[in-house]
FIMI-65397 format. One line per 5 residues: number of its first residue (from 0); for each residue x, y, z of C-alpha. Coordinates in steps of 0.25 Angstrom, whole numbers, plus 2048, in hexadecimal, padded with zeros to 3 digits. Each point is the difference from the previous one (the first is absolute). Example, Ala and Ser with C-alpha at 12.3 -4.5 7.8 and 13.67 -1.06 7.14 Angstrom:
2
0	831:7EE:81F ~ 806:80E:7FE
! end
This chain:
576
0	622:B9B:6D5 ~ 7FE:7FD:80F ~ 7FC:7F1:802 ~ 7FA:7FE:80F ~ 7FE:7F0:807
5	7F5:803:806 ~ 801:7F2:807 ~ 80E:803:806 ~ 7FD:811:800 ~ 80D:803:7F9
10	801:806:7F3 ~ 80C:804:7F7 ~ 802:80B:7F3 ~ 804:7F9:7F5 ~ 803:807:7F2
15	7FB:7FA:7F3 ~ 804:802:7F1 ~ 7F6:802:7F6 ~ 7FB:810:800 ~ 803:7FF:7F0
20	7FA:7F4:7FE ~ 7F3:7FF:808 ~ 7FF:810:805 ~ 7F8:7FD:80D ~ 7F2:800:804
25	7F8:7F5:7FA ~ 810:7FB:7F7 ~ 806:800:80F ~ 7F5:7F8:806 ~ 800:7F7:7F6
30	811:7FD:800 ~ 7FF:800:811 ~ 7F4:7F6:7FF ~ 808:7F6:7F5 ~ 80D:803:80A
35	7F9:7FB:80C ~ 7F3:7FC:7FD ~ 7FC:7F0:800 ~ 7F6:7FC:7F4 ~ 800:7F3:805
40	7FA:804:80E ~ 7F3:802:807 ~ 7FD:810:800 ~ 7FE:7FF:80F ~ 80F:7FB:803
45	809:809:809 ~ 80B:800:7F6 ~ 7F8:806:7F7 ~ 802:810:7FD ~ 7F6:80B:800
50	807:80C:7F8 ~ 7FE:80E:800 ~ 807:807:7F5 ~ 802:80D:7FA ~ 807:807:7F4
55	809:809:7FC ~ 7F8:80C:7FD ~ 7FA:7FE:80E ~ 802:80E:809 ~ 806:807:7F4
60	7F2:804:7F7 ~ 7F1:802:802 ~ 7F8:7F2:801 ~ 80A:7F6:800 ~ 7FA:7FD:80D
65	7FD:7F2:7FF ~ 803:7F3:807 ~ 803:7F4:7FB ~ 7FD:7F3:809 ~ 801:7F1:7FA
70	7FE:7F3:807 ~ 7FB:7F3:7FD ~ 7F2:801:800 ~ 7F6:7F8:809 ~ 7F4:804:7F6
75	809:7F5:7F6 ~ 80D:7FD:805 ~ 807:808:7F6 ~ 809:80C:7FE ~ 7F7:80C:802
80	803:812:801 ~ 7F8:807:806 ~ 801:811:7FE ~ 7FE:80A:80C ~ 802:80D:804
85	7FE:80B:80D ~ 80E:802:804 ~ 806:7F3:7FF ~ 809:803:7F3 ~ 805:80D:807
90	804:7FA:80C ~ 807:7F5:7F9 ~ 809:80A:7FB ~ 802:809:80A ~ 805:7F3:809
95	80A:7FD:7F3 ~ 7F8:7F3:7FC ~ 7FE:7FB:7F1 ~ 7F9:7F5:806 ~ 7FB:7F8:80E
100	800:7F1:7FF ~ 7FB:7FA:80D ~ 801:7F0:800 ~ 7FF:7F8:80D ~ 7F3:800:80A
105	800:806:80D ~ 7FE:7FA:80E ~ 7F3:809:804 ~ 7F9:80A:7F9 ~ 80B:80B:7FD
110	801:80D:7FA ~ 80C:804:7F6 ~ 806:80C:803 ~ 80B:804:7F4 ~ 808:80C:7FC
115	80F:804:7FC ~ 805:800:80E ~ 7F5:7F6:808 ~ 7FB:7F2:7FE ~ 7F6:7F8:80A
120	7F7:7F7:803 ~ 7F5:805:80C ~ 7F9:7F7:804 ~ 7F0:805:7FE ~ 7F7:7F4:805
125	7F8:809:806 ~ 7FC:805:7F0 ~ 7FC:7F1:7FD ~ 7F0:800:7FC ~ 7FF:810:802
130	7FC:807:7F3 ~ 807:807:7F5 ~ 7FE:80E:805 ~ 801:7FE:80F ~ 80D:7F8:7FD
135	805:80D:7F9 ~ 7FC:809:80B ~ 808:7F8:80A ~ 80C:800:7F5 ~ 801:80E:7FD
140	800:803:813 ~ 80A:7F6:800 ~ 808:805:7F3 ~ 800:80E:801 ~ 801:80A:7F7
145	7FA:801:7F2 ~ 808:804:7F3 ~ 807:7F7:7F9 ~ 7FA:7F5:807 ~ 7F7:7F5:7FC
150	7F7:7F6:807 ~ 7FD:7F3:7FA ~ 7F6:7F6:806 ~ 7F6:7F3:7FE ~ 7F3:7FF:808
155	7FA:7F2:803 ~ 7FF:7FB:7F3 ~ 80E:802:7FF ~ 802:7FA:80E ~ 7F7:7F2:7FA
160	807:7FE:7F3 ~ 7F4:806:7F8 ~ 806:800:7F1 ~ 7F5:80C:7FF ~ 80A:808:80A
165	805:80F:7FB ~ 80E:805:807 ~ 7F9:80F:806 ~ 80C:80A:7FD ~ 7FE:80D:808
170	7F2:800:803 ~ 7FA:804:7F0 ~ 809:7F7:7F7 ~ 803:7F2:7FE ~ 805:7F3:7FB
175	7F4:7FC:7FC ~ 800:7F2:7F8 ~ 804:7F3:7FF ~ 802:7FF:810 ~ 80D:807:804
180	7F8:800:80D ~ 800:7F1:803 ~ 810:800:7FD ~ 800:809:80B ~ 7F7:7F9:80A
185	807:7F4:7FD ~ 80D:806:804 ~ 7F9:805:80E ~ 802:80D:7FA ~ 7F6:809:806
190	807:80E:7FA ~ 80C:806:7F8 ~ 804:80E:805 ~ 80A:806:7F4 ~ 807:80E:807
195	807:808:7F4 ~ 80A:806:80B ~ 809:801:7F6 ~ 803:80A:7F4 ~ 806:802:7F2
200	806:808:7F8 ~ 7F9:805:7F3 ~ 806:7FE:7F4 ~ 80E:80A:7FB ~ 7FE:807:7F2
205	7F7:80A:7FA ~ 7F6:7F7:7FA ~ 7F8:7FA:80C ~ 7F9:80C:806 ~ 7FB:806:7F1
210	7FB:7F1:7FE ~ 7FA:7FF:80B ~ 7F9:80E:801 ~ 7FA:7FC:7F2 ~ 7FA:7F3:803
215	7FA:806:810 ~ 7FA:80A:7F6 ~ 7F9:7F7:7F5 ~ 7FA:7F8:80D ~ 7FD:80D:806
220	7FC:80A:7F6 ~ 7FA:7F9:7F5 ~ 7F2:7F8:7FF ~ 809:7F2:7FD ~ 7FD:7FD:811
225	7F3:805:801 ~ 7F7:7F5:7FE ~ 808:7FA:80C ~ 7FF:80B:80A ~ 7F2:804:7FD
230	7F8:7F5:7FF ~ 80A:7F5:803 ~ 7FE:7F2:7FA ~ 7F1:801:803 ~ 7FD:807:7F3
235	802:7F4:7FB ~ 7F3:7FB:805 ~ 7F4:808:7F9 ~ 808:7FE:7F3 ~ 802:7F1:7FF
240	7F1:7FF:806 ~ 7FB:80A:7F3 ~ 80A:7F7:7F6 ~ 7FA:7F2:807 ~ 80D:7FC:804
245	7FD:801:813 ~ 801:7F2:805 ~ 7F2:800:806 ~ 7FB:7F7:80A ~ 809:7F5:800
250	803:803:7EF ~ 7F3:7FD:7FE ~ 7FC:80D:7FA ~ 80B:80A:7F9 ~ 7F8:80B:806
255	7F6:805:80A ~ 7F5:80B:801 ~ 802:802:80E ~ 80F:805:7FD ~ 7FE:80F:803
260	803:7FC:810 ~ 80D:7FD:7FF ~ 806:806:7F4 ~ 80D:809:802 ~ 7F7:80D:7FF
265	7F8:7FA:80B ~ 80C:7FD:80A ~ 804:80C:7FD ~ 7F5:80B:803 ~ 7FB:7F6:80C
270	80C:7F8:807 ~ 80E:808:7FB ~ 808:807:80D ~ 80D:803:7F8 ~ 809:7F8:7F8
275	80F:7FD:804 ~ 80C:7FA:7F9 ~ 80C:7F6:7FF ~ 80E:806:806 ~ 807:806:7F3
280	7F2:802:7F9 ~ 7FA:80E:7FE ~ 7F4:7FA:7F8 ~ 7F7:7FC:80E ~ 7F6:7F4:7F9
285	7FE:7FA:80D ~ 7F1:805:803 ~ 7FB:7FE:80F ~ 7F1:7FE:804 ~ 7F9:801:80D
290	7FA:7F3:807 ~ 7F8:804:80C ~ 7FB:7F8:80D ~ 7F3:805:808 ~ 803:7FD:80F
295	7F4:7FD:809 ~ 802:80F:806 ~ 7F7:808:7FA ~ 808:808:7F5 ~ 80F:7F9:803
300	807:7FD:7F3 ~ 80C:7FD:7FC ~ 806:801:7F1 ~ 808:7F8:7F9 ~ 808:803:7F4
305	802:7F4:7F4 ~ 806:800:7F4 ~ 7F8:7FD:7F3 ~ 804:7FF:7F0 ~ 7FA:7F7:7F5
310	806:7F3:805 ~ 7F9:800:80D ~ 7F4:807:7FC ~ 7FD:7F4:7F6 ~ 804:7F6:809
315	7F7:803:80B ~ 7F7:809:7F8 ~ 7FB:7FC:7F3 ~ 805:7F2:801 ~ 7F7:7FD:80B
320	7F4:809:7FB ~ 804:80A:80E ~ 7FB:80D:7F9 ~ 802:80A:80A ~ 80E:806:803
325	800:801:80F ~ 7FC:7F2:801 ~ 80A:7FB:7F7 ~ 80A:80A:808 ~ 7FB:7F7:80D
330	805:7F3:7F8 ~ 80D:806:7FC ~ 802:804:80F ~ 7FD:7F2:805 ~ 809:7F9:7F5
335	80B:80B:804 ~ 800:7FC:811 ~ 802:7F2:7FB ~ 80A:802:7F6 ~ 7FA:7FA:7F4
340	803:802:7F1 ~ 7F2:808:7FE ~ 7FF:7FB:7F0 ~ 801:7F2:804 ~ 7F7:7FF:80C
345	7F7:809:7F9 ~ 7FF:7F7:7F2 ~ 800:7F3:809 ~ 7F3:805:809 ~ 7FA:802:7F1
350	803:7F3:7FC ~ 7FA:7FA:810 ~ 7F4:807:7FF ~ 7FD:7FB:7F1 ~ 804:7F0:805
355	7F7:804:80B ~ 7F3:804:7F9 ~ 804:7F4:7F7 ~ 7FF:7F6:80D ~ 80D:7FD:7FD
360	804:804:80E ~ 7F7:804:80D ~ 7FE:808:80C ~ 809:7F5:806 ~ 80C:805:7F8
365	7FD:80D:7FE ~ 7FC:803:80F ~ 7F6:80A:7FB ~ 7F6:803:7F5 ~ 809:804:7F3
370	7F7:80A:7F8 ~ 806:80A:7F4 ~ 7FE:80D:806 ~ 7FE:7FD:80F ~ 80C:808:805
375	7FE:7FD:80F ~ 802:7F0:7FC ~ 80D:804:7F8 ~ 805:808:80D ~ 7FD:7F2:808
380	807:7F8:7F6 ~ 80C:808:7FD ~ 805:7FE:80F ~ 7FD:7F0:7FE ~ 808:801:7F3
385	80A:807:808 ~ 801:7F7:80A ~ 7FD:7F3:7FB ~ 7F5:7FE:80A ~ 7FE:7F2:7FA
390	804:7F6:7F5 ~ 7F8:808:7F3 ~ 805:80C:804 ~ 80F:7FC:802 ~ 800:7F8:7F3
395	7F9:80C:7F9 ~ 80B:807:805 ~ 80B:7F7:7F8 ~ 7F9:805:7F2 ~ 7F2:800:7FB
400	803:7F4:7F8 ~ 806:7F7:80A ~ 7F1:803:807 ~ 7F8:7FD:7F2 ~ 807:7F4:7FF
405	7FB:7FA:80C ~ 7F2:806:800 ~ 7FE:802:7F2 ~ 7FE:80B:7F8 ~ 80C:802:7F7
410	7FA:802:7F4 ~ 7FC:810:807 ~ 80B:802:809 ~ 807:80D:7FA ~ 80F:7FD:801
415	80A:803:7F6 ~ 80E:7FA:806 ~ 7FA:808:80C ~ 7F2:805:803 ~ 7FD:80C:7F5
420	802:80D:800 ~ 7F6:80A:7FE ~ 801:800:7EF ~ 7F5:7F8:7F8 ~ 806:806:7F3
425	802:7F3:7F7 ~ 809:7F6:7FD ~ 80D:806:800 ~ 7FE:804:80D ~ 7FB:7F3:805
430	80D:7F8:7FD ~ 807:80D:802 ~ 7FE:7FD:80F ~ 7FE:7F1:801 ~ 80F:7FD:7F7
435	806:80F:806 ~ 80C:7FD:809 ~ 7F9:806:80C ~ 7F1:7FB:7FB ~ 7FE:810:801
440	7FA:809:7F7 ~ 80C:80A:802 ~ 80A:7F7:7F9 ~ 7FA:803:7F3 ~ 7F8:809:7FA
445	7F6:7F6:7FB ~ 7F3:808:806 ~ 806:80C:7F5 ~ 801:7F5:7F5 ~ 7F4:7FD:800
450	7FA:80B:801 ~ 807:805:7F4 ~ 803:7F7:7F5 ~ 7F4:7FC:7F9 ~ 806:7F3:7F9
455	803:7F2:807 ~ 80E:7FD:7FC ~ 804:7F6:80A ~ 810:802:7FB ~ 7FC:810:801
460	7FB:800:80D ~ 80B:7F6:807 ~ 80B:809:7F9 ~ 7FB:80D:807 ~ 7FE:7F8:80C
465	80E:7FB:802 ~ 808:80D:7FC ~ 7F7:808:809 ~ 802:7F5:80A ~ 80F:802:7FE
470	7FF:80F:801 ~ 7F9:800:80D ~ 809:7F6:806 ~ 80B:80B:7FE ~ 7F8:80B:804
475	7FE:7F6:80E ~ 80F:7FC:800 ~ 803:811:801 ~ 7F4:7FE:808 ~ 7F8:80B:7FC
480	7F1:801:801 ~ 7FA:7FB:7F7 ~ 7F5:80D:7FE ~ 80E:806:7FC ~ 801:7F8:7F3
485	7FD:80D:7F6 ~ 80B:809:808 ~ 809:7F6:800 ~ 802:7FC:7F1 ~ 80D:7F8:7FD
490	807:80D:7FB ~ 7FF:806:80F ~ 802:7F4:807 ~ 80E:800:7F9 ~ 802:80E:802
495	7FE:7FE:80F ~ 808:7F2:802 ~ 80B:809:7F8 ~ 7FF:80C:809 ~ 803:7F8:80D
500	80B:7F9:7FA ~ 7F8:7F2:7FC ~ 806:803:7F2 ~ 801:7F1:7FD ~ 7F1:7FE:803
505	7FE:80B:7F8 ~ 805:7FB:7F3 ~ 7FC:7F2:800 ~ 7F3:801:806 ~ 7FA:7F7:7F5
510	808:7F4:802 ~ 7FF:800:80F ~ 7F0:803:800 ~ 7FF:7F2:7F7 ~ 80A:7FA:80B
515	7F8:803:80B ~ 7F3:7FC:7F8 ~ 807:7F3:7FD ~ 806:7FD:80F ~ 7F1:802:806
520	7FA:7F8:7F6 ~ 80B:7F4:804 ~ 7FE:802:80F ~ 7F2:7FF:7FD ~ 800:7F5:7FA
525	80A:7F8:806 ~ 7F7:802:80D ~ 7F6:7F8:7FA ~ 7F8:80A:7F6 ~ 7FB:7FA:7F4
530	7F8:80C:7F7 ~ 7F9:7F4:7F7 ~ 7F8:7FB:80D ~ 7F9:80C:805 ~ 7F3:800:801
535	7F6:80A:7FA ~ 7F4:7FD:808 ~ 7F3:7FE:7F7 ~ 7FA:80E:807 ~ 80A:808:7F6
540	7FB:7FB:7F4 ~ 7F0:804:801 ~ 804:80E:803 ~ 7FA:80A:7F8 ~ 807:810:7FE
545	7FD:80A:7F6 ~ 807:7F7:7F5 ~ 7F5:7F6:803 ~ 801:7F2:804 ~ 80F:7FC:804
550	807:7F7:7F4 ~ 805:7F4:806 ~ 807:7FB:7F3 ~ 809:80C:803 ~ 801:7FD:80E
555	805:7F5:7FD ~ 80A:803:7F5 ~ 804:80B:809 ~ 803:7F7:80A ~ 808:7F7:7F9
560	809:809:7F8 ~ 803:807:80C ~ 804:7F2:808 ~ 80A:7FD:7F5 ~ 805:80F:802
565	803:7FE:80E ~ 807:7F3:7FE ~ 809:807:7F6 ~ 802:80B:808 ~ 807:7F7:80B
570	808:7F8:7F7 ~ 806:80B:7F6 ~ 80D:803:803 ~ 806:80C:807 ~ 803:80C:7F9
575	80A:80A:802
! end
């Protein structure tokens, strides 16, 4: 682990014991932050660590190209992950890191510069206020190179604490939620530039290169990827919309006739340039649109390219009735330059524009007409959610419902822990995300649950949801992507821990799955989550699907069997 002071611009390697007993990735972050974390502290103190953390799989096989990052959240002053990708694992790797852990603030705006043989803090004022992707192009001039580099950055809503704010890794990736991005921008971090100038040996023996060869061809040469190459995530859209399961308009509708105009088929045949992938993946999910600007010179353009999948086209698609996909492409691009978590600025615009046609708020707050479907008036108040250009936006920017709970209107703002993914798949789902440990739809299947089980076992339900919960956290402690989960079955996951000399991991990897299910959960909660007091705004509970009217008896039974299963959780002793 490299530990860097920022405020003293010094940093040190240390080595730390636990690779058998928390693996790395989310386990890693989770035993640094209990190390050196401070529960009792305000999310926005320089002691506090932000930590990037990889596992032991990482460089040796095909997707286990994600990045860990954890940090006291500024949505609610608790311990938060958030999961990106590009190049960041890689070149964690390559510079012989397991994890960064960066505590202190530094005196101006700086720039990070890591690797296995270099370690500084530039000083970048000059970057302070200036955009995600103009930041990134003066980076990569005053870096060098390419490879095994990668390029982190915030943009102004990191820069003003926004709790909205994403962590832009190499341009098409990100630490999207829960405001790594502020953690950043309270440290005057502007950037973190990670060189893999380093190298390492693959592992000795006979079985690594046969296993590895099989796994690169079922990712390859099978159908298993497919849907994530082809189409991407986006296939996702015309499908919930046909089952009544697309939030729609702020959840006021589960589906919307007018879909047709940004469904995945639709951003495929009109806006798709190429698609491009992680480091270390061969699968390439990551689909890029085009934007393009008309100049006042007759026929100047210039093109822009964006990335799009299901989450972002539901945020600033579906969710705020913006039905056509260059428009919504525009509203990914704005939210991009000012380094926004496009889900959560997208579901708090839906919820603003409902309190405004409700009179809840007016053009006074606003600064401009909100409409559902006027596009050109998102684009405007995107940037003034960015920027915090006056006292609604900038406490919209701490969480949809701090803002309800000063203008009103909790009863239809759409946040489950967080504001909501892009599922209107039942009740599972719903206290799947608001009780998950990352409020996100990834940390259990619930949106499959409910799309599959036809009974309303509350027991049933909460059982699937913590051992799939359990799982996953493995899966992110090895840190694998999580579109990877059908390759990467527990049998295979042994047989690769096994043949690059993890044979410990290998055999116990029950027992340290529940141990790291049970440390996060008492990290959590010793931070000040309490999963009996989350709120499931009213909005939920009058949505309609294909099942019909949602059943709030089982919402509620859900709810509370799944509370008590999180308590347990923390207090169960360790196994193993």
């Amino acid at each position: 682990m490299l530990k860097v002071d920022l405020s003293i611009g010094r940093g040190k390697i240390e080595e730390i014991d636990g690779r058998d007993t928390c693996a790395g990735g989310s386990g890693l972050a989770a035993l640094l932050f209990d190390q050196m974390g401070f529960s009792d502290c305000s999310w926005e103190a320089p002691e506090q660590p932000l930590i990037f953390a990889i596992g032991p799989l990482t460089g040796y096989f095909p997707l286990m190209s994600k990045t860990v990052c954890a940090f006291k959240s500024p949505y609610h002053d608790q311990y938060a992950e958030s999961h990106g990708g590009g190049r960041s694992a890689l070149s964690l790797r390559f510079a012989d890191l397991d994890a960064l852990v960066i505590t202190g603030k530094a005196r101006r705006p700086s720039c990070l510069v890591v690797g296995s043989r270099q370690l500084e803090v530039k000083d970048v004022h000059y970057l302070w206020g200036k955009s995600v992707q103009r930041t990134g192009r003066m980076l990569r001039r005053m870096a060098g190179g390419s490879g095994h580099r990668s390029i982190l950055r915030i943009g102004t809503a990191g820069e003003n604490r926004s709790a909205m704010a994403c962590i832009n890794v190499d341009t098409y990736r990100h630490f999207g939620r829960l405001g790594g991005g502020a953690v950043m921008g309270a440290k005057n971090l502007k950037a973190i530039v990670i060189v893999g100038d380093g190298s390492f040996e693959l592992p000795p023996g006979k079985a690594y290169a046969p296993l590895f060869q099989k796994i690169y061809g079922q990712l390859t040469e099978t159908s298993m990827m497919d849907k994530y190459h082809n189409l991407g995530t986006p296939i996702n859209v015309a499908v919930l919309n046909g089952i009544h399961a697309m939030p729609c308009r702020n959840l006021q509708a589960t589906s919307d006739e007018g879909i047709s105009g940004i469904t995945g088929e639709t951003f495929a045949e009109r806006t798709l340039l190429r698609n491009t992938a992680c480091a270390g993946c061969p699968v390439g999910c990551i689909h890029l649109g085009f934007v393009r600007e008309k100049f006042e010179e007759p026929n100047q353009y210039l093109y822009r390219q964006v990335t799009y999948d299901h989450e972002p086209i539901f945020a600033m698609g579906s969710m705020l009735s913006v039905l056509d996909a260059f428009q919504v492409l525009t509203l990914l691009e704005i939210a991009e330059k000012a380094g926004l978590d496009v889900m959560s600025a997208g579901v708090a615009l839906a919820w603003a524009t409902e309190a405004y046609e409700k009179g809840l708020v007016s053009e006074k707050e606003t600064l401009i007409p909100l409409k559902f479907g006027d596009a050109p008036a998102y684009a405007q108040a995107v940037k003034h959610l960015g920027t915090g250009a006056n006292e609604f936006y900038r406490l919209l920017g701490r969480g949809t419902l701090k803002a309800a709970e000063h203008y009103g209107g909790r009863d239809f703002a759409c946040v489950l822990g967080q504001e909501m993914a892009g599922y209107a798949t039942g009740e599972v789902f719903f206290v799947s995300q608001a009780l998950g440990f990352r409020h996100s739809h990834l940390d259990a299947g619930g949106y499959s649950y409910d799309q599959k089980q036809e009974g309303k076992d509350a027991a049933q339900a909460v059982n699937f949801l913590v051992q799939d919960e359990k799982a996953r956290g493995f899966l992110t402690s090895m840190v694998s992507c999580l579109f990877a989960r059908e390759v990467y079955k527990e049998a295979v996951l042994a047989d690769c821990l096994d043949a690059v000399g993890y044979g410990a991991l290998a055999a116990n990897m029950d027992s340290i799955a529940q141990r790291i299910q049970k440390m996060r959960w008492q990290i959590r909660i010793k931070t000040g989550f309490d999963p009996a007091s989350v709120p499931i705004p009213k909005r939920f509970a009058e949505v309609v699907t294909w099942k019909g009217p949602l059943d709030t008896h089982y919402l509620d039974a859900l709810q509370k069997t799944y509370a008590k299963k999180i308590r347990e959780l923390a207090r169960m002793e360790q196994s193993g």
